[in-house]
C-alpha positions in Angstrom: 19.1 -0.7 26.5 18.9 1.4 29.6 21.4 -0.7 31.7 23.6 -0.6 28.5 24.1 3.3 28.2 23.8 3.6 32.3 20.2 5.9 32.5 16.7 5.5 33.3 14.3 3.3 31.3 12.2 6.7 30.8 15.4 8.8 29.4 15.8 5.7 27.2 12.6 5.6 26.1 12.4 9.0 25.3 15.7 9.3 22.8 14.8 6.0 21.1 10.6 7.0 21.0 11.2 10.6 19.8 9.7 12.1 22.3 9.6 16.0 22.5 10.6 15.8 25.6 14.2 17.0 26.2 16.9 14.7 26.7 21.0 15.9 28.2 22.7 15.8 25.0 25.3 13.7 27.1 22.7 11.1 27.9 21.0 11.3 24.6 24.3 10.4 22.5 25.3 7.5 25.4 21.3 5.8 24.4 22.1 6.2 20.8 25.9 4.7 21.1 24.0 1.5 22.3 21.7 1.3 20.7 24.4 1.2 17.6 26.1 -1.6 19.4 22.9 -3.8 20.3 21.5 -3.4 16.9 18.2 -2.0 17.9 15.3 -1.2 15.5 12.0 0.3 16.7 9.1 -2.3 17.4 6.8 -0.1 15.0 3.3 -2.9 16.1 4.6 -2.7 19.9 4.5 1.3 19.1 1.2 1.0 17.4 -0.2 -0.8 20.7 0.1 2.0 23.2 -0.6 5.0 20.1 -2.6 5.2 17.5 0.0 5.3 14.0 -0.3 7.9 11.2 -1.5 5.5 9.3 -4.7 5.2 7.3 -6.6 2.8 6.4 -8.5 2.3 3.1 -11.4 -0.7 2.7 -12.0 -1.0 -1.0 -14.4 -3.5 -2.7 -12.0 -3.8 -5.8 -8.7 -2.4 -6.3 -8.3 -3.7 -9.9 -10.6 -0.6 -10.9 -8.9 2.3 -13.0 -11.3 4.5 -11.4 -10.4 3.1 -7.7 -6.7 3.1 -8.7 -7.6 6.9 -9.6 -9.0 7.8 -6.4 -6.1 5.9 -4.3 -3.2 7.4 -5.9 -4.9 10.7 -4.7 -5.6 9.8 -1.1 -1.8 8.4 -0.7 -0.3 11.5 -2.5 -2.9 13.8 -0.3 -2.0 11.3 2.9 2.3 12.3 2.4 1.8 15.8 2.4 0.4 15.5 6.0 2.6 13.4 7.4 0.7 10.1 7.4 0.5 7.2 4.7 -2.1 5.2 3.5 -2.9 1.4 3.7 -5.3 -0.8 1.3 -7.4 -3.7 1.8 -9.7 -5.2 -0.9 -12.9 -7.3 0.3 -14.3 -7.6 -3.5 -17.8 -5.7 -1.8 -18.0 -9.7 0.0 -20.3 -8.3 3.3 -18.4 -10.9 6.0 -15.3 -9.6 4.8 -15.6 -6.3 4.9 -16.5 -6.8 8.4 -14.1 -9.3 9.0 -11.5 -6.7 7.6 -13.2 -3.7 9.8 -12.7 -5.5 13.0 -9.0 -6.6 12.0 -8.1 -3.1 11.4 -9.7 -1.8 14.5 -7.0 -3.9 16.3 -4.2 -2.4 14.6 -5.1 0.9 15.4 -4.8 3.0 12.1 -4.9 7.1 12.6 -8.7 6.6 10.3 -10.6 4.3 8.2 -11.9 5.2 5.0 -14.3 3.5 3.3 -15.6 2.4 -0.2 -18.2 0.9 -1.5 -21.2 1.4 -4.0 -23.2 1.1 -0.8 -22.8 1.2 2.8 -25.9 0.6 5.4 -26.7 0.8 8.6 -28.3 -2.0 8.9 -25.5 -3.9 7.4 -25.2 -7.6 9.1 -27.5 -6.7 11.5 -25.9 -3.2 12.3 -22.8 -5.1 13.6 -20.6 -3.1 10.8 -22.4 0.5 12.7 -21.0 -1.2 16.2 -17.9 -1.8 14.8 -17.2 1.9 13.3 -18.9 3.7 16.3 -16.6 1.5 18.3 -13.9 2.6 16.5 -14.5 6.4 16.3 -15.5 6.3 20.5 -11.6 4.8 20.6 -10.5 8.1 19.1 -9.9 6.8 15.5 -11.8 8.7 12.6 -14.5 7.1 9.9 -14.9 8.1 6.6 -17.0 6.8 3.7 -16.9 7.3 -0.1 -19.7 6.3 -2.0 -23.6 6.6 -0.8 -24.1 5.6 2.7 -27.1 6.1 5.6 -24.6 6.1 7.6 -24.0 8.7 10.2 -20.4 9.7 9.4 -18.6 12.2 7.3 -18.8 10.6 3.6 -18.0 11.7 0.1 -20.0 10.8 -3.0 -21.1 11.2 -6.5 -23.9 12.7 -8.2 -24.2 9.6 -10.2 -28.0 9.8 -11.5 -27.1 13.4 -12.4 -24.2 11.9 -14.4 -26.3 9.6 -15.7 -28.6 12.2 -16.9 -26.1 14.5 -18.5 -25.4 11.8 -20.9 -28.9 10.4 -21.4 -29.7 14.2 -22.3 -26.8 14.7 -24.6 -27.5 11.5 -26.7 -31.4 12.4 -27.1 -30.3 15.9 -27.9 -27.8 14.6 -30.8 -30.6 12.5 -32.7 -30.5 9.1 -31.6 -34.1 8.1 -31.2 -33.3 4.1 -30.5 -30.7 4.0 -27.4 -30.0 0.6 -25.6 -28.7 1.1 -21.9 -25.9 -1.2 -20.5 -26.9 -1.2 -16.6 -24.1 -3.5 -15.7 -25.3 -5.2 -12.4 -28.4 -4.4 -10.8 -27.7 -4.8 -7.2 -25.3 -1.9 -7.2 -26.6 0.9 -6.1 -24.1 3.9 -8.1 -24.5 1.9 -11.4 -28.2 1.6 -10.7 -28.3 5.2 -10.1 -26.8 5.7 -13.1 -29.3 3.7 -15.0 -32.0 5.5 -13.8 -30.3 9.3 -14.7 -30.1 7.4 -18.2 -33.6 6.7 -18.9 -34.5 10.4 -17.6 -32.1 12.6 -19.5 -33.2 10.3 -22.6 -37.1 10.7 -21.5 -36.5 14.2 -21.0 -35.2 14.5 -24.4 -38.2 13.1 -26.5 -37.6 9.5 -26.2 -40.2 6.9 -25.8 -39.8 4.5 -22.8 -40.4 1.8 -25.7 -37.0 2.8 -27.5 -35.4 2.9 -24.4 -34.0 -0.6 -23.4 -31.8 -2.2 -20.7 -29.6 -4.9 -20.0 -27.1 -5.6 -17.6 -24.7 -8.1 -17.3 -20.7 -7.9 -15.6 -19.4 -4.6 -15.3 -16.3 -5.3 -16.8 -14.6 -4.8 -20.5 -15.6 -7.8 -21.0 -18.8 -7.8 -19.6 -19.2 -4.6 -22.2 -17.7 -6.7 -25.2 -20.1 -9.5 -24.5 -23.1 -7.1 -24.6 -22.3 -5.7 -27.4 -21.1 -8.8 -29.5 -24.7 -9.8 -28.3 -26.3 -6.7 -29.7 -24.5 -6.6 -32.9 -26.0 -10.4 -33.4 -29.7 -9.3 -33.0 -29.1 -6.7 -35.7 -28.7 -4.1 -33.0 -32.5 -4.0 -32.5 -32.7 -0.7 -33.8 -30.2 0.7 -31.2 -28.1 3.9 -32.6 -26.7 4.7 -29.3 -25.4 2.8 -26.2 -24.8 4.3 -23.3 -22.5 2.4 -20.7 -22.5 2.8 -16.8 -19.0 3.3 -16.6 -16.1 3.8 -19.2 -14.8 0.1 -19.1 -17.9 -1.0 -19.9 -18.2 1.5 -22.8 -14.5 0.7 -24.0 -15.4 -3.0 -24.2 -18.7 -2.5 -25.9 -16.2 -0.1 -28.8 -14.2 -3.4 -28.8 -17.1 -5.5 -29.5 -18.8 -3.5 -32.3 -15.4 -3.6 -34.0 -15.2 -7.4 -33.8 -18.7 -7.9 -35.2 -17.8 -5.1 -37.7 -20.5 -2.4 -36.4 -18.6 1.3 -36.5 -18.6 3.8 -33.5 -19.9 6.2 -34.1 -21.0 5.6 -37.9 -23.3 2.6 -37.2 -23.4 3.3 -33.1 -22.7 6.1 -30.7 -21.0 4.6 -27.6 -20.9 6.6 -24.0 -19.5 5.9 -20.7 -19.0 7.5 -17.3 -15.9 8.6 -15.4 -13.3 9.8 -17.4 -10.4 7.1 -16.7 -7.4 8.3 -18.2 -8.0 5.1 -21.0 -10.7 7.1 -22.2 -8.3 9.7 -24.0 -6.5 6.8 -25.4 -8.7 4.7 -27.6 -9.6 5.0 -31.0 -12.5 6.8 -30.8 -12.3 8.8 -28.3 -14.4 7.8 -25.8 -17.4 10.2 -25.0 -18.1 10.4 -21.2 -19.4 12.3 -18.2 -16.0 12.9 -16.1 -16.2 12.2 -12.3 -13.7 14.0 -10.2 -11.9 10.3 -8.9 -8.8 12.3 -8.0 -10.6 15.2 -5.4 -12.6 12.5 -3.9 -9.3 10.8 -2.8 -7.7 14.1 -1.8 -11.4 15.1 0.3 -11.6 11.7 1.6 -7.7 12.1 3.4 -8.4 15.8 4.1 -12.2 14.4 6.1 -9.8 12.0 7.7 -7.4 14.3 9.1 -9.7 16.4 11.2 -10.4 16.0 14.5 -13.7 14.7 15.0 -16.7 14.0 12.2 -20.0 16.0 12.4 -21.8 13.4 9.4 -21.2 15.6 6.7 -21.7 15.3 3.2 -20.0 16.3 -0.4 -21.6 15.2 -3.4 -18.9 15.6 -6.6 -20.8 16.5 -9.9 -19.6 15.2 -13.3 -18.9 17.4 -16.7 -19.6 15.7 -19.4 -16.8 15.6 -22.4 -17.8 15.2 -25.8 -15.2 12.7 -27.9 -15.5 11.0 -30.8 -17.3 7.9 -29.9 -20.7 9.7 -30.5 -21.9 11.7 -33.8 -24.9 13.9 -34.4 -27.8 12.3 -35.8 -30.3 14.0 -38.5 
């Protein structure tokens, strides 16, 4: 390209790089009149190998989520305000591949990695996952985690037993005295969390640990619809009230009342938590303690951006929003 416009490799390299160094006008327009007539297009990975790109880089356990798609569609709109843009990987919270994915992106250089997860360790495969991260950030890249961590680096989460608690609370303080809690899986540590703010906002409100019961199962709508179909066949067991660990949970538990032809809220009140936008839309309307998905996103690109990370932490509160899914009990 430099023999074909008659300069210097650097002067070359500087018009087609966009460098802010200045370039003769002359000189400039003689490098861009060949590179017209060769047909030359940037090497953006060749770029990426001596740079680090304005990209950033999101690890996600599952992107199928409404409230993951929530939170992404605030980090990329948050990420093309300043410049950058934002790229997804999914490792369906599989350990290997998340630090499988980890090392891959390390190679490639991204601007920062932010991480999801329910739960992120130190001790994760043996700390090689803290190596690889704290490899990473020493290479001048930035780390950022949402969801709960022990990790040292900046990371944004949820109040989720708090959440949990709001609703338990409200529900005990509406009358139901019977309440049956779908925990959806036990090894993860925000619906866990959850589970346990539950049982203390009910406990709190009068409730005996004997009419409190759990069960847990796929946390899914049809992990929900299941449960309930389930319930609805044991004669509900006494249950006037289910709360639901998140709101696609709850929605498939409405669904599965209906089927076995047990009304929300007549017969049940139904709860979730997070506030997808869904939640407006069914019929009831669903009852749930909102999260804010959307700032995390926006806080999670903002954490990225800055220079350097000093391990601090946000924790996002819920509201909770009282719908039609739930009625007062006398």
């Amino acid at each position: 390209m430099a023999a074909a416009a008659g300069v210097s490799v650097s002067t070359a390299s500087r018009v087609l790089g966009g460098s802010t160094r200045k370039v003769a006008p002359e000189f400039e327009a003689r490098v861009l009149a060949a590179a017209a007539a060769l047909r030359y297009t940037v090497d953006a990975s060749a770029r990426a190998m001596r740079r680090a790109s304005d990209s950033i880089a999101l690890v996600a356990d599952d992107l199928t989520t409404p409230s993951m798609a929530m939170v992404v569609a605030a980090m990329e709109r948050e990420a093309r305000t300043a410049g950058a843009f934002v790229t997804v990987s999914s490792t369906m919270a599989a350990s290997e591949r998340q630090l499988e994915t980890v090392r891959l992106l390390r190679a490639l250089r991204p601007r920062a990695l932010v991480l999801t997860s329910s739960r992120f360790m130190a001790n994760a495969f043996d700390g090689r996952l803290l190596k690889e991260l704290d490899s990473y950030e020493r290479e001048g890249g930035r780390v950022v985690i949402v969801g709960e961590t022990d990790l040292s680096f900046d990371s944004i989460g949820f109040d989720d037993y708090g959440a949990g608690r709001s609703a338990g609370a409200f529900v005990a303080e509406t009358g139901h005295r019977r309440v049956t809690i779908f925990g959806g899986v036990r090894e993860l540590r925000n619906m866990a969390l959850r589970t346990a703010g539950f049982v203390a906002g009910l406990r709190a409100g009068g409730l005996a640990e004997r009419d409190i019961r759990v069960v847990h199962g796929e946390v899914s709508r049809q992990g929900g619809f299941d449960a309930a179909r389930r319930l609805a066949e044991e004669g509900m067991a006494g249950a006037q009230a289910v709360l639901a660990v998140n709101d696609m949970l709850a929605i498939g538990a409405m669904s599965g009342f209906r089927a076995a032809g047990v009304a929300v809220p007549d017969d049940v009140s139904v709860t979730g938590i997070d506030d997808i936008p869904l939640a407006a839309d069914v019929t009831p309307r669903l009852t749930t303690v909102a999260l804010p998905l959307a700032q995390a996103g926006v806080e999670a690109i903002r954490f990225a951006l800055e220079k350097a990370g000093t391990g601090k932490r946000l924790a996002l509160e819920g509201r909770l929003i009282v719908r039609g899914s739930t009625r007062t009990r006398e």
